[in-house]
MDAnalysis code that builds the backbone (N, CA, C; Angstrom):
import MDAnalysis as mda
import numpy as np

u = mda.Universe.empty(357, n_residues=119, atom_resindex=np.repeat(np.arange(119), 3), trajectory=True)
u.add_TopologyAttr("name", ["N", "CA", "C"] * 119)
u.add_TopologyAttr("resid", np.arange(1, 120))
u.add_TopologyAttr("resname", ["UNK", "UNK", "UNK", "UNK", "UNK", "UNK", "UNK", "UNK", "UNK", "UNK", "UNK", "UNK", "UNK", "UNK", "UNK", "UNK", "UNK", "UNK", "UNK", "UNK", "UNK", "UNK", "UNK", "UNK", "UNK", "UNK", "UNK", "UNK", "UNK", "UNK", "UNK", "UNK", "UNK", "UNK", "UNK", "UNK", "UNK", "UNK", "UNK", "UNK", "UNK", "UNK", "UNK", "UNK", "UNK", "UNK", "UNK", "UNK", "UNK", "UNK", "UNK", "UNK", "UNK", "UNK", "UNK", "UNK", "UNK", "UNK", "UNK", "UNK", "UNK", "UNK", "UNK", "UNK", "UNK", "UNK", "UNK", "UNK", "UNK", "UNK", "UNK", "UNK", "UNK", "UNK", "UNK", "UNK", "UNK", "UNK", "UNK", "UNK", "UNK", "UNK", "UNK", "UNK", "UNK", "UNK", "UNK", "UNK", "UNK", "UNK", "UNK", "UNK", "UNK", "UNK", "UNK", "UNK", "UNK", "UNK", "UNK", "UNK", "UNK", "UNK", "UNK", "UNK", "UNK", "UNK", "UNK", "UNK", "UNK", "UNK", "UNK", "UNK", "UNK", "UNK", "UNK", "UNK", "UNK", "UNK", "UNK"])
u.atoms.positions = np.array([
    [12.259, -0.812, 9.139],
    [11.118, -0.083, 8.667],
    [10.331, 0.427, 9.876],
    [9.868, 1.833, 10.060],
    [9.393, 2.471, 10.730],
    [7.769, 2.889, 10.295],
    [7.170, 2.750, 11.100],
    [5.591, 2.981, 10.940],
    [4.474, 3.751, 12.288],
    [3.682, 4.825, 11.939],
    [3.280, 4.992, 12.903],
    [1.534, 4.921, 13.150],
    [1.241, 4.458, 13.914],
    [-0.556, 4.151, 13.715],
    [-1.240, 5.324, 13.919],
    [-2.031, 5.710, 13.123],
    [-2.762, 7.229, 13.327],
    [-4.567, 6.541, 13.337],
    [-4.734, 7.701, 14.391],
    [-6.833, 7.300, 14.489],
    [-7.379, 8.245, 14.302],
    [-8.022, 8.523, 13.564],
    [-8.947, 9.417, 12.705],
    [-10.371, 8.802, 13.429],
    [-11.069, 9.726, 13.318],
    [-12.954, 9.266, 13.290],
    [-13.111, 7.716, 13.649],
    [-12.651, 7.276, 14.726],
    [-12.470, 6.128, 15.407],
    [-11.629, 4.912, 14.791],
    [-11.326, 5.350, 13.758],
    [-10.516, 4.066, 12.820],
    [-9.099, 4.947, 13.073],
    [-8.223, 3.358, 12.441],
    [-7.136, 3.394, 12.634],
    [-6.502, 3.196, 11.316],
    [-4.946, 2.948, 10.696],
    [-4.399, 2.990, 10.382],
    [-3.210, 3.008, 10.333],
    [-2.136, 2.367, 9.511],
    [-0.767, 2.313, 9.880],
    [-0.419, 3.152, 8.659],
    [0.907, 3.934, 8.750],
    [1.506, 4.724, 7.693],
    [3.020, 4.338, 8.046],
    [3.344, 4.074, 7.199],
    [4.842, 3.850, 7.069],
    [5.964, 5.195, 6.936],
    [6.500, 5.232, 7.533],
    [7.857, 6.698, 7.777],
    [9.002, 5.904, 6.425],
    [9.127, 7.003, 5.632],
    [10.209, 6.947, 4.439],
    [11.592, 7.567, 5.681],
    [11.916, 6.256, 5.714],
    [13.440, 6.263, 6.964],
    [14.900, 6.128, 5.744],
    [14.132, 5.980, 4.360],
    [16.212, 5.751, 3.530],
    [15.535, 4.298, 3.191],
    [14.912, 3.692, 4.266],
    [14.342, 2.008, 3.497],
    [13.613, 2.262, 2.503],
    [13.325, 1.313, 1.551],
    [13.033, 0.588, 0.579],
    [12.092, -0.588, 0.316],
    [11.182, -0.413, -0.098],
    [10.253, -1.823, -0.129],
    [10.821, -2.513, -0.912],
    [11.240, -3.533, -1.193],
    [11.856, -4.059, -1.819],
    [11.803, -5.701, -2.022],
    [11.077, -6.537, -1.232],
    [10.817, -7.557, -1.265],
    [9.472, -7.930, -0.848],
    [9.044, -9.474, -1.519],
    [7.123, -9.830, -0.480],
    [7.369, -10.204, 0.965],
    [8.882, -10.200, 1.511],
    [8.903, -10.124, 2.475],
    [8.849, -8.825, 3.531],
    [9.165, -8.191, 2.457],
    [8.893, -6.505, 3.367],
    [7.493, -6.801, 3.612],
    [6.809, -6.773, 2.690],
    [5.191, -6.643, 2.711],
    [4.733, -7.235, 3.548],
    [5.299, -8.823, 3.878],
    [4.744, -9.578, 4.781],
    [5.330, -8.833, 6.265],
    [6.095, -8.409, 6.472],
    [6.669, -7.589, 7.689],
    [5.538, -6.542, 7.846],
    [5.112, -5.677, 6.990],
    [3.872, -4.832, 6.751],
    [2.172, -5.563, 7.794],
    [2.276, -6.779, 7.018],
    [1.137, -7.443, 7.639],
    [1.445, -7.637, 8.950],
    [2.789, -8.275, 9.337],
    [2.909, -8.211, 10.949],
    [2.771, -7.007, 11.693],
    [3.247, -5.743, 11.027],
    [2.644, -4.588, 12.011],
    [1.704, -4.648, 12.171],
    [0.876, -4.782, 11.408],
    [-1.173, -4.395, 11.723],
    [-1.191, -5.665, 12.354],
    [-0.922, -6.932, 12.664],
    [-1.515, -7.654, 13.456],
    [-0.716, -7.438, 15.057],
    [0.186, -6.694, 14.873],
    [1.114, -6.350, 16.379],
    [-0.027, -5.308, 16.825],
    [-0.108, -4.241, 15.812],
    [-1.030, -3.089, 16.154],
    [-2.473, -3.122, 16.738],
    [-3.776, -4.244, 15.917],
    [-4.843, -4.472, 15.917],
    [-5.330, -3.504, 14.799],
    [-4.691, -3.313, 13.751],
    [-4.924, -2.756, 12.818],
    [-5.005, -3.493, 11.246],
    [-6.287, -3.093, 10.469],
    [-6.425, -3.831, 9.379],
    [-6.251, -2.725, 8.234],
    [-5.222, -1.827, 8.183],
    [-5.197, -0.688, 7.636],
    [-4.110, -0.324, 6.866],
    [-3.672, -0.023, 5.916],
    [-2.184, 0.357, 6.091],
    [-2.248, 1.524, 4.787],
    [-1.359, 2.310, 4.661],
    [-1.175, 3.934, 4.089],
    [0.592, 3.681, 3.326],
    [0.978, 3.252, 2.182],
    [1.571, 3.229, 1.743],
    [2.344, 4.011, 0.655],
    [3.255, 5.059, 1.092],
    [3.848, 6.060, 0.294],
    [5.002, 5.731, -0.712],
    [4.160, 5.568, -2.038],
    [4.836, 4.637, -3.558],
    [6.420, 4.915, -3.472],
    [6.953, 5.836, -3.115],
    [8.154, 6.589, -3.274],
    [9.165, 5.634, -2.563],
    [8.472, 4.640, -1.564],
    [8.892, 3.866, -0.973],
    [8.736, 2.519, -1.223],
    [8.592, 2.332, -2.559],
    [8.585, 1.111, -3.032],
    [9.540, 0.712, -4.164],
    [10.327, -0.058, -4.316],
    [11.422, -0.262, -5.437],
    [11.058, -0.133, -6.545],
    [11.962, -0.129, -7.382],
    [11.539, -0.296, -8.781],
    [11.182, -1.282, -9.028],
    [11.592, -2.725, -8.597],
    [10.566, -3.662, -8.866],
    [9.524, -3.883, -8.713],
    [8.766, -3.184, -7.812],
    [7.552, -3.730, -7.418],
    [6.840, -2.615, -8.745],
    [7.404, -2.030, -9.241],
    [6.731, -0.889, -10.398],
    [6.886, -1.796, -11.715],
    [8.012, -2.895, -11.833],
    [7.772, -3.737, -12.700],
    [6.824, -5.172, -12.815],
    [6.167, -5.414, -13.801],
    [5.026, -6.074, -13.420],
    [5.626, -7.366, -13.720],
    [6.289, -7.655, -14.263],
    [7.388, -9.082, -15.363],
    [7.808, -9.398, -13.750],
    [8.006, -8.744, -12.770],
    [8.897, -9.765, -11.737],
    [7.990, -9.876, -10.894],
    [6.866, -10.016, -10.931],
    [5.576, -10.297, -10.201],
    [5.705, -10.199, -8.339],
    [6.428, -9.264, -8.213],
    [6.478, -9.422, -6.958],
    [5.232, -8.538, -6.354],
    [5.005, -6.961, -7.282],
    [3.889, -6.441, -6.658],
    [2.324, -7.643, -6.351],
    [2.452, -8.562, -7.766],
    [1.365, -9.177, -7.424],
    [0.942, -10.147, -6.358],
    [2.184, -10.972, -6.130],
    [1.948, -11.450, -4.931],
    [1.819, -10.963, -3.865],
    [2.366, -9.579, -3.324],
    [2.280, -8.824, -2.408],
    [1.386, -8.808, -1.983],
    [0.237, -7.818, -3.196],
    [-0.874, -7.433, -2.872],
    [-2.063, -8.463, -2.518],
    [-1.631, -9.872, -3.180],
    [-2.372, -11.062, -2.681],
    [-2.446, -11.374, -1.607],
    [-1.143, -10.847, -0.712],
    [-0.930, -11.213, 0.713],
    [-1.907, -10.620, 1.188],
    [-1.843, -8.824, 1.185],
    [-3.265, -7.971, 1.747],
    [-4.425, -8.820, 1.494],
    [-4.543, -9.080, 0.465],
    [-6.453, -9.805, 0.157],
    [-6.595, -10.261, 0.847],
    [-5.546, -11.609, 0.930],
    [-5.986, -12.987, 1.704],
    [-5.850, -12.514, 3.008],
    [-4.864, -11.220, 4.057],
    [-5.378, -10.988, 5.334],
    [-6.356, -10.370, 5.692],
    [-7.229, -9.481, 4.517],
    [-8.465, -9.200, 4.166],
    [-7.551, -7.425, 4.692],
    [-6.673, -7.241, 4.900],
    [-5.668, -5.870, 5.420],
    [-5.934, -4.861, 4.116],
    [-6.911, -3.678, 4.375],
    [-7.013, -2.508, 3.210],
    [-5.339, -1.785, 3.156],
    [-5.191, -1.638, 1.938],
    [-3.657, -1.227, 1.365],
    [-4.012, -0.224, 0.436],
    [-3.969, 1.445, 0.843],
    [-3.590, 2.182, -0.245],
    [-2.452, 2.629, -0.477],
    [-2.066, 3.067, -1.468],
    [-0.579, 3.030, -2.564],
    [-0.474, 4.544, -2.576],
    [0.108, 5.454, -2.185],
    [0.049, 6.460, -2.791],
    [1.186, 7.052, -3.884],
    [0.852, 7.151, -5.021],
    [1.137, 7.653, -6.281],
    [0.823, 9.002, -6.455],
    [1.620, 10.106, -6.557],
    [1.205, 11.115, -7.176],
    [2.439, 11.682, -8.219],
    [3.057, 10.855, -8.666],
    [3.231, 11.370, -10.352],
    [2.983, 10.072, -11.298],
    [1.722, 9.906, -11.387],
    [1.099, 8.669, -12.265],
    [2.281, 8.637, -14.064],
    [2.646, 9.877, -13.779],
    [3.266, 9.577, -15.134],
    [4.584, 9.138, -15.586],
    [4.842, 8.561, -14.530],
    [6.129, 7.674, -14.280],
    [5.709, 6.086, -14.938],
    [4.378, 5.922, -14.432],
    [3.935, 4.594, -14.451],
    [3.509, 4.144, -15.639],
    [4.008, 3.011, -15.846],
    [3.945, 2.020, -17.365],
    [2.428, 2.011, -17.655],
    [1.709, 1.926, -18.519],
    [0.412, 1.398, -19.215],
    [-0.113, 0.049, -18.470],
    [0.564, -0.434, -18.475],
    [0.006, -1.760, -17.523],
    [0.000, -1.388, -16.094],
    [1.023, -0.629, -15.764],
    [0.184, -0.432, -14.043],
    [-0.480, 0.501, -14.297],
    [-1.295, 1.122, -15.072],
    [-2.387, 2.242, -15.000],
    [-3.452, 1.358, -15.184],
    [-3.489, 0.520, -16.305],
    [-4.832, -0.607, -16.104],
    [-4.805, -1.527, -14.948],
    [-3.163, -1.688, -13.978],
    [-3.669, -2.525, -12.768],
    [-4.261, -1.733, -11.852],
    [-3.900, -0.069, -12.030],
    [-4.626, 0.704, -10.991],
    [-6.204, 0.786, -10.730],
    [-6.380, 0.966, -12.315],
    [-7.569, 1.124, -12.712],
    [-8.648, -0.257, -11.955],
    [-8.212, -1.351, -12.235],
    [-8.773, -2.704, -11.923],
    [-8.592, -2.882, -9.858],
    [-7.646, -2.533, -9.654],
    [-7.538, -2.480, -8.207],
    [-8.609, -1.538, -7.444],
    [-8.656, -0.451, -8.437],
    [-9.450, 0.765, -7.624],
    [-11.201, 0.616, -7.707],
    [-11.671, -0.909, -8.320],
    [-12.691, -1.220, -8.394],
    [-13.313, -1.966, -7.059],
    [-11.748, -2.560, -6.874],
    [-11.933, -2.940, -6.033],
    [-12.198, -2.489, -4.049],
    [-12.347, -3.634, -3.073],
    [-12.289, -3.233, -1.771],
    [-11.273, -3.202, -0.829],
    [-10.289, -3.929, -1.326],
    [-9.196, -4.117, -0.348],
    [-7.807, -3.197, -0.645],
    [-7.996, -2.983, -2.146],
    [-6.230, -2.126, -2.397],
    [-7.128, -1.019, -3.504],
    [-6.483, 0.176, -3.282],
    [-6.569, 1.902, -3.776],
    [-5.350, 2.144, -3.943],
    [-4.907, 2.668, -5.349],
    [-3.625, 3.571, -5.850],
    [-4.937, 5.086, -5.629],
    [-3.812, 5.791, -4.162],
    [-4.757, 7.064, -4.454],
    [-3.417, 8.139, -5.183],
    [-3.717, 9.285, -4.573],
    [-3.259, 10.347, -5.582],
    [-2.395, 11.278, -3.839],
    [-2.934, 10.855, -3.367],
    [-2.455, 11.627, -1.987],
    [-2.936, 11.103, -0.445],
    [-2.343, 11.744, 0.339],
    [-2.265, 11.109, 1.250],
    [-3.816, 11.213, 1.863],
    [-4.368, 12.544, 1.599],
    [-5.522, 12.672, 1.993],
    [-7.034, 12.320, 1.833],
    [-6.589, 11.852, -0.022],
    [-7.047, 10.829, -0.840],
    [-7.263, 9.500, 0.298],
    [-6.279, 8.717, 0.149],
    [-6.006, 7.710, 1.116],
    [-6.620, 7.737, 2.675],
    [-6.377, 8.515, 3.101],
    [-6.931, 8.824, 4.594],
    [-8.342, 8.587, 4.632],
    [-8.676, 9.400, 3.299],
    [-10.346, 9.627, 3.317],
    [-10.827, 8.016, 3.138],
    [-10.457, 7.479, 2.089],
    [-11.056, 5.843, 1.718],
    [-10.828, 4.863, 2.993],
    [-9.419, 5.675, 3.750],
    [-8.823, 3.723, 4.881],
    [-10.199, 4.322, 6.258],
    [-10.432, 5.410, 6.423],
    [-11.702, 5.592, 7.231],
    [-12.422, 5.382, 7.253],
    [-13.244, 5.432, 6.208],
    [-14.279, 5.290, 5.823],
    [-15.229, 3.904, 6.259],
])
């Protein structure tokens, strides 16, 4: 997995390069958290297209633990989604409930995303 750190308006961020890999396990994710702590980055820009189909299924709970990992490194994680209409009813109410939140955003684009991990 390939990733490159971008700095905007003094903040930083990691974005992940769609290389043919696959998110595919909470161990990817946890590999995720080791970049930003290799980097000094608490940021990360995540392009959905690059996430398995499991993590889109909610029954194999892997997205949830994932995203528990971000909380507990306190690491902001946005998701980017832009054909929401792929996505089941239950991940539209987990979007909905995430996006209340401070640490994880399903945005809509990348620029979406950019704008919130700056901020």
């Amino acid at each position: 997995m390939k990733y490159n750190v971008v700095n905007k308006n003094n903040e930083s961020y990691i974005i992940l390069n769609n290389n043919g890999t696959k998110i595919s396990s909470e161990q990817d994710m946890l590999d995720i958290i080791g970049f930003c702590f290799e980097s000094g980055v608490n940021s990360v820009a995540i392009d959905g297209n690059i996430l398995s189909d499991e993590f889109y299924d909610l029954k194999t709970k892997i997205l949830g633990m994932s995203l528990q990992k971000f909380i507990n490194y306190n690491i902001r994680l946005a998701i980017i989604i832009n054909e929401e209409k792929l996505l089941s009813d239950r991940f539209k109410e987990l979007k909905l409930e995430l996006n209340k939140g401070g640490n994880i955003r399903v945005c809509h684009s990348i620029e979406e995303a950019e704008i919130w991990l700056v901020k």
